[in-house]
Residue, then its C-alpha position, 0 to 999 in steps of 0.5 A: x500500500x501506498x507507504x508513509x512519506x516525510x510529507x504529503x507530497x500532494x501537488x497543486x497544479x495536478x490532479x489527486x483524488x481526495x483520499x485513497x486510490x487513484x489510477x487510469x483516467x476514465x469518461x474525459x468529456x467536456x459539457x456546458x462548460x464542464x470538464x468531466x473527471x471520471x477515474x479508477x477508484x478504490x475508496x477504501x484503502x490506498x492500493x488497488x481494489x475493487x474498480x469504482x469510477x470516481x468523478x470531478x469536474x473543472x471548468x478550466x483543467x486545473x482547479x478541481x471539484x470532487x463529486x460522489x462516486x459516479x459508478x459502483x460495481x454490481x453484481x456483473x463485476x466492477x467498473x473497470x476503464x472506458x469512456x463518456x461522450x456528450x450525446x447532443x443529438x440524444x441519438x441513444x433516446x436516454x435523454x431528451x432534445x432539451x436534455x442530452x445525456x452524458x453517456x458513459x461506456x464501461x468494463x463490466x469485470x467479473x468471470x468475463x470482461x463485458x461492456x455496458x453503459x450508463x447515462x446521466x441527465x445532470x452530468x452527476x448522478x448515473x444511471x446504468x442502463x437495464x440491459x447490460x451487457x451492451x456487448x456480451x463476452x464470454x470468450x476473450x480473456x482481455x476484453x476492455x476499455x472501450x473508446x467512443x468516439x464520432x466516426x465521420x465517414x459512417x455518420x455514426x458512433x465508433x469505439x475501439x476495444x482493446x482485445x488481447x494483442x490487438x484492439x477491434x472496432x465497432x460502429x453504432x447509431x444509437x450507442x446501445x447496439x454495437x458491431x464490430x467492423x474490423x481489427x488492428x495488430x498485432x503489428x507494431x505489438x512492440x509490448x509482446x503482451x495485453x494492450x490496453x485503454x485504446x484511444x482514436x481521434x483524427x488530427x489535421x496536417x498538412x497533408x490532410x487529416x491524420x489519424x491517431x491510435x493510443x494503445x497502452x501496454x503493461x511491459x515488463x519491468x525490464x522493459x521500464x514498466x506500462x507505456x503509452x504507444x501511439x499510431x499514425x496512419x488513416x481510419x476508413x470508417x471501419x478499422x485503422x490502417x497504420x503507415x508503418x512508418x516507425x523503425x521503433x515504438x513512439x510513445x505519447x511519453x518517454x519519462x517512467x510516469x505515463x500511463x493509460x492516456x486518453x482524450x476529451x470527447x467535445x472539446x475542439x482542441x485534442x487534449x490528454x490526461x494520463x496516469x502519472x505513475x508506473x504500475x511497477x511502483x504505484x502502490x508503494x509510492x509514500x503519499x500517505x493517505x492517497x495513492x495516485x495522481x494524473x499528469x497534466x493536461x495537453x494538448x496534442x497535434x502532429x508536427x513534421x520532422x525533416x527526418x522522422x515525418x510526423x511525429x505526435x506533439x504535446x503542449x501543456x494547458x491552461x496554466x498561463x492564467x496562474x503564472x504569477x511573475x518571469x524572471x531571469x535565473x542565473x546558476x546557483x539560484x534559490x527555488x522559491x516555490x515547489x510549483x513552477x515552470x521553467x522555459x529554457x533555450x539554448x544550442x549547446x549542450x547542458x546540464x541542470x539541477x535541482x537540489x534540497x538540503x539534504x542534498x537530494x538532487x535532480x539532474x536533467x539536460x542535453x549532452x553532446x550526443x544530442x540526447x535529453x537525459x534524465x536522472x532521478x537516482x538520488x532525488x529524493x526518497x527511492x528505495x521505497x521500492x526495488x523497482x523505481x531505484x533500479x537503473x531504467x527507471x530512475x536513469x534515461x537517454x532519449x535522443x531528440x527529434x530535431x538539431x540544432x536550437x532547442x527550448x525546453x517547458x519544464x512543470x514541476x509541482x512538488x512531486x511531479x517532474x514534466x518535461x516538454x522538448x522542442x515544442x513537445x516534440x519530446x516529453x517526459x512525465x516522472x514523479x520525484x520524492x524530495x524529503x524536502x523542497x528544492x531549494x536551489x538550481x545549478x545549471x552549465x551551459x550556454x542557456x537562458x532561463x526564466x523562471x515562472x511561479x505558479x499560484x494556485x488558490 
C-alpha cells in the first residue's frame, strides 16, 4: 500500500483524488462548460481494489471539484476503464432534445470482461442502463476499455476495444447496439503482451487529416514498466490502417510516469490526461493517505520532422492564467516555490539541477550526443521500492527529434517532474520524492532561463 512519506507530497497544479486510490483516467468529456473527471477508484484503502469510477469536474483543467462516486460495481463485476461522450443529438433516446445525456461506456469485470453503459441527465448522478451487457463476452480473456468516439465517414458512433494483442472496432447509431467492423495488430505489438485503454481521434496536417491510435501496454519491468504507444496512419470508417512508418515504438511519453492516456470527447482542441505513475511502483509510492495522481493536461497535434515525418506533439494547458511573475535565473539560484515552470533555450549542450538540503538532487539536460537525459537516482526518497531505484527507471537517454536550437517547458509541482522538448516534440512525465523542497538550481551551459511561479488558490 501506498507507504508513509516525510510529507504529503500532494501537488497543486495536478490532479489527486481526495483520499485513497487513484489510477487510469476514465469518461474525459467536456459539457456546458464542464470538464468531466471520471477515474479508477478504490475508496477504501490506498492500493488497488475493487474498480469504482470516481468523478470531478473543472471548468478550466486545473482547479478541481470532487463529486460522489459516479459508478459502483454490481453484481456483473466492477467498473473497470472506458469512456463518456456528450450525446447532443440524444441519438441513444436516454435523454431528451432539451436534455442530452452524458453517456458513459464501461468494463463490466467479473468471470468475463463485458461492456455496458450508463447515462446521466445532470452530468452527476448515473444511471446504468437495464440491459447490460451492451456487448456480451464470454470468450476473450482481455476484453476492455472501450473508446467512443464520432466516426465521420459512417455518420455514426465508433469505439475501439482493446482485445488481447490487438484492439477491434465497432460502429453504432444509437450507442446501445454495437458491431464490430474490423481489427488492428498485432503489428507494431512492440509490448509482446495485453494492450490496453485504446484511444482514436483524427488530427489535421498538412497533408490532410491524420489519424491517431493510443494503445497502452503493461511491459515488463525490464522493459521500464506500462507505456503509452501511439499510431499514425488513416481510419476508413471501419478499422485503422497504420503507415508503418516507425523503425521503433513512439510513445505519447518517454519519462517512467505515463500511463493509460486518453482524450476529451467535445472539446475542439485534442487534449490528454494520463496516469502519472508506473504500475511497477504505484502502490508503494509514500503519499500517505492517497495513492495516485494524473499528469497534466495537453494538448496534442502532429508536427513534421525533416527526418522522422510526423511525429505526435504535446503542449501543456491552461496554466498561463496562474503564472504569477518571469524572471531571469542565473546558476546557483534559490527555488522559491515547489510549483513552477521553467522555459529554457539554448544550442549547446547542458546540464541542470535541482537540489534540497539534504542534498537530494535532480539532474536533467542535453549532452553532446544530442540526447535529453534524465536522472532521478538520488532525488529524493527511492528505495521505497526495488523497482523505481533500479537503473531504467530512475536513469534515461532519449535522443531528440530535431538539431540544432532547442527550448525546453519544464512543470514541476512538488512531486511531479514534466518535461516538454522542442515544442513537445519530446516529453517526459516522472514523479520525484524530495524529503524536502528544492531549494536551489545549478545549471552549465550556454542557456537562458526564466523562471515562472505558479499560484494556485
Amino acid at each position: 500500500m501506498s507507504t508513509q512519506g516525510k510529507r504529503t507530497f500532494r501537488p497543486a497544479l495536478h490532479f489527486t483524488p481526495e483520499k485513497m486510490w487513484l489510477n487510469d483516467p476514465n469518461g474525459l468529456v467536456y459539457e456546458n462548460g464542464r470538464y468531466h473527471l471520471f477515474y479508477q477508484h478504490y475508496p477504501n484503502d490506498t492500493i488497488w481494489g475493487p474498480m469504482h469510477w470516481g468523478h470531478a469536474i473543472s471548468t478550466d483543467l486545473i482547479k478541481w471539484k470532487h463529486l460522489p462516486i459516479a459508478l459502483y460495481p454490481d453484481d456483473l463485476g466492477y467498473i473497470f476503464s472506458g469512456s463518456a461522450v456528450y450525446d447532443k443529438n440524444n441519438t441513444s433516446k436516454l435523454g431528451s432534445e432539451n436534455i442530452p445525456p452524458i453517456v458513459a461506456m464501461f468494463t463490466h469485470h467479473g468471470k468475463y470482461e463485458q461492456q455496458s453503459i450508463a447515462y446521466s441527465l445532470d452530468g452527476i448522478t448515473f444511471t446504468k442502463y437495464k440491459n447490460n451487457p451492451v456487448i456480451p463476452n464470454t470468450e476473450i480473456k482481455d476484453f476492455r476499455d472501450p473508446k467512443v468516439f464520432w466516426n465521420p465517414i459512417k455518420n455514426c458512433w465508433g469505439m475501439v476495444l482493446a482485445a488481447g494483442d490487438r484492439v477491434h472496432f465497432f460502429n453504432s447509431e444509437n450507442l446501445i447496439c454495437w458491431e464490430k467492423s474490423g481489427e488492428f495488430g498485432p503489428e507494431g505489438n512492440y509490448a509482446r503482451g495485453v494492450w490496453e485503454c485504446p484511444d482514436l481521434f483524427p488530427l489535421e496536417t498538412e497533408d490532410g487529416t491524420k489519424w491517431i491510435l493510443l494503445v497502452s501496454m503493461g511491459m515488463p519491468v525490464e522493459d521500464r514498466g506500462s507505456r503509452t504507444q501511439y499510431f499514425i496512419g488513416q481510419y476508413d470508417g471501419n478499422t485503422f490502417l497504420s503507415d508503418h512508418s516507425f523503425q521503433q515504438p513512439e510513445y505519447i511519453d518517454d519519462g517512467f510516469d505515463s500511463y493509460a492516456g486518453v482524450t476529451y470527447h467535445n472539446t475542439e482542441d485534442r487534449i490528454l490526461i494520463a496516469w502519472g505513475i508506473n504500475w511497477q511502483y504505484a502502490d508503494k509510492t509514500p503519499t500517505n493517505d492517497y495513492c495516485g495522481m494524473m499528469t497534466f493536461p495537453r494538448k496534442l497535434s502532429l508536427v513534421k520532422t525533416k527526418q522522422y515525418g510526423y511525429r505526435l506533439v504535446s503542449k501543456p494547458v491552461a496554466w498561463a492564467e496562474y503564472i504569477t511573475s518571469k524572471t531571469l535565473i542565473s546558476s546557483e539560484d534559490s527555488l522559491q516555490s515547489e510549483t513552477f515552470a521553467l522555459h529554457i533555450n539554448g544550442k549547446d549542450p547542458f546540464s541542470m539541477s535541482f537540489t534540497n538540503a539534504e542534498g537530494q538532487v535532480l539532474i536533467f539536460g542535453i549532452d553532446e550526443r544530442n540526447n535529453i537525459f534524465i536522472d532521478r537516482s538520488k532525488s529524493g526518497t527511492v528505495d521505497f521500492s526495488d523497482v523505481f531505484a533500479r537503473e531504467k527507471y530512475s536513469t534515461l537517454s532519449i535522443p531528440r527529434l530535431q538539431d540544432g536550437q532547442y527550448n525546453i517547458d519544464i512543470l514541476f509541482d512538488v512531486c511531479s517532474f514534466e518535461m516538454f522538448v522542442d515544442g513537445g516534440l519530446r516529453n517526459f512525465s516522472q514523479v520525484v520524492y524530495p524529503d524536502s523542497p528544492y531549494n536551489k538550481i545549478t545549471f552549465t551551459g550556454n542557456i537562458s532561463v526564466s523562471y515562472h511561479e505558479i499560484i494556485v488558490e
